[in-house]
C-alpha positions in Angstrom: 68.0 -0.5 -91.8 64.9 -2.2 -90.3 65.3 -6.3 -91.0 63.6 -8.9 -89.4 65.4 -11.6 -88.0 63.9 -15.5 -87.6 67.1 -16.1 -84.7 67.8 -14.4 -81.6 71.9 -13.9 -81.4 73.8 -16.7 -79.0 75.0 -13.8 -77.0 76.1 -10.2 -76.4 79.9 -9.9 -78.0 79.2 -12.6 -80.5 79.4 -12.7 -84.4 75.7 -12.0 -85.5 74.5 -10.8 -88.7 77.5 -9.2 -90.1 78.9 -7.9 -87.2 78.9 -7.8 -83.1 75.6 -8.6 -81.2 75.3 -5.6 -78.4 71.9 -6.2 -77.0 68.3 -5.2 -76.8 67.2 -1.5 -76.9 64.1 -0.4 -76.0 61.9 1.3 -78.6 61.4 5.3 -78.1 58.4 7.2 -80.0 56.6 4.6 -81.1 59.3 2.2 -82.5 59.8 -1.2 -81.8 62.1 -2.8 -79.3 65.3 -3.7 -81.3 68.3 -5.8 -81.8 71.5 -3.8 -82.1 74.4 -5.1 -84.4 77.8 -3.1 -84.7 79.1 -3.4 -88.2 82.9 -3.9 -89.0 84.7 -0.8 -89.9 86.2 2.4 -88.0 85.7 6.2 -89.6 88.3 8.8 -88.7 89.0 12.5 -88.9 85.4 12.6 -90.3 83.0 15.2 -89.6 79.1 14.4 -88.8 78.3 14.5 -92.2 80.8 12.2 -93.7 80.4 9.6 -90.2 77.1 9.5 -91.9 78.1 9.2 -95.6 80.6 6.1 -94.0 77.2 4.6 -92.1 75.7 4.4 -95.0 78.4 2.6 -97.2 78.6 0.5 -94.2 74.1 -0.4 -95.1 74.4 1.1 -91.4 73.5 4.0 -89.4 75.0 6.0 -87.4 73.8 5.4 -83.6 71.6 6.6 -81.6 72.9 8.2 -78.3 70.7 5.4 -76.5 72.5 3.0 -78.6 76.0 4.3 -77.8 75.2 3.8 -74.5 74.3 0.3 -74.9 77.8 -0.2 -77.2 79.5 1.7 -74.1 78.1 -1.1 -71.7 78.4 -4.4 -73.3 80.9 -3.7 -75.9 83.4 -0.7 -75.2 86.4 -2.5 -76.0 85.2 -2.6 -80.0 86.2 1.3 -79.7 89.3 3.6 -79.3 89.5 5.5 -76.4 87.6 8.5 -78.0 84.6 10.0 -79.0 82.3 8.6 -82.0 79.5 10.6 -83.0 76.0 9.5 -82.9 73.4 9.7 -85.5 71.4 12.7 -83.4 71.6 16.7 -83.8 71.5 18.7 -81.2 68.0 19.9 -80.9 68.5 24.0 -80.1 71.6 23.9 -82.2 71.2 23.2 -85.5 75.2 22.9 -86.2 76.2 20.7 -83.0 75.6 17.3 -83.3 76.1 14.5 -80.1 79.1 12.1 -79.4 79.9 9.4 -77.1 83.3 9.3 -75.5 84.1 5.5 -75.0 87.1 6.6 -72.6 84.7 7.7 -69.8 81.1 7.4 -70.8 79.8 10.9 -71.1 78.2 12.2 -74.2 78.8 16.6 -75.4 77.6 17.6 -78.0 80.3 19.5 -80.4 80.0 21.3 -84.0 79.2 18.8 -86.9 82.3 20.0 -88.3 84.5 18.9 -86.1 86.8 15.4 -86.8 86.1 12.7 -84.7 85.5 8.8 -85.3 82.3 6.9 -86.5 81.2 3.5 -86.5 77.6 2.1 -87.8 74.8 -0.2 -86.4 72.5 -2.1 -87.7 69.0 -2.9 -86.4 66.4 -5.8 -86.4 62.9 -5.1 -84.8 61.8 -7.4 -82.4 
């Protein structure tokens, strides 16, 4: 979900393209710098691969761990005080994937079957 955009948002926290403006996040690997948007919706009792089958009906993705810790900083109060899974495996284990908790910050990985919560992001290059 790579748009361009012709506006920057008013501010972190406000309505902006369909959902919440959280901020800038710097590119990694060779992508560009980004505007992050958190779309309207909460997934839960879902395992990784349904949080990303609910991303997707969102036009979303699951986020980034880099991204959750952006939506941990400027907008933790859009979240339950629980873990969300991110849209990255694990790399040496092929059936954990990563989480954020958004009750103290720290990010586990745990087994894509297990239940948790999901939301979905949108991004706009800069």
């Amino acid at each position: 979900m790579n748009q361009k955009i012709s506006t920057i948002p008013a501010a972190i926290g406000a309505a902006f393209e369909g959902g919440i403006y959280a901020g800038i996040i710097r590119g990694a690997d060779g992508q560009p710098d980004a505007h992050v948007v958190l779309l309207p919706g909460d997934a839960k009792d879902v395992t990784f691969e349904q949080a990303q089958a609910f991303a997707q009906t969102a036009c979303g993705e699951l986020p980034t761990r880099r991204e959750q810790s952006l939506l941990f900083a400027n907008l933790k109060e859009e979240f339950q005080g629980t873990w969300y899974w991110s849209g990255e495996q694990h790399a040496s284990l092929p059936s954990n994937a990563w989480r954020q908790h958004f009750d103290d910050g720290y990010q586990y990985d745990g087994r894509k079957s297990f239940e948790g919560r999901a939301r979905a992001v949108r991004r706009f290059p800069i």
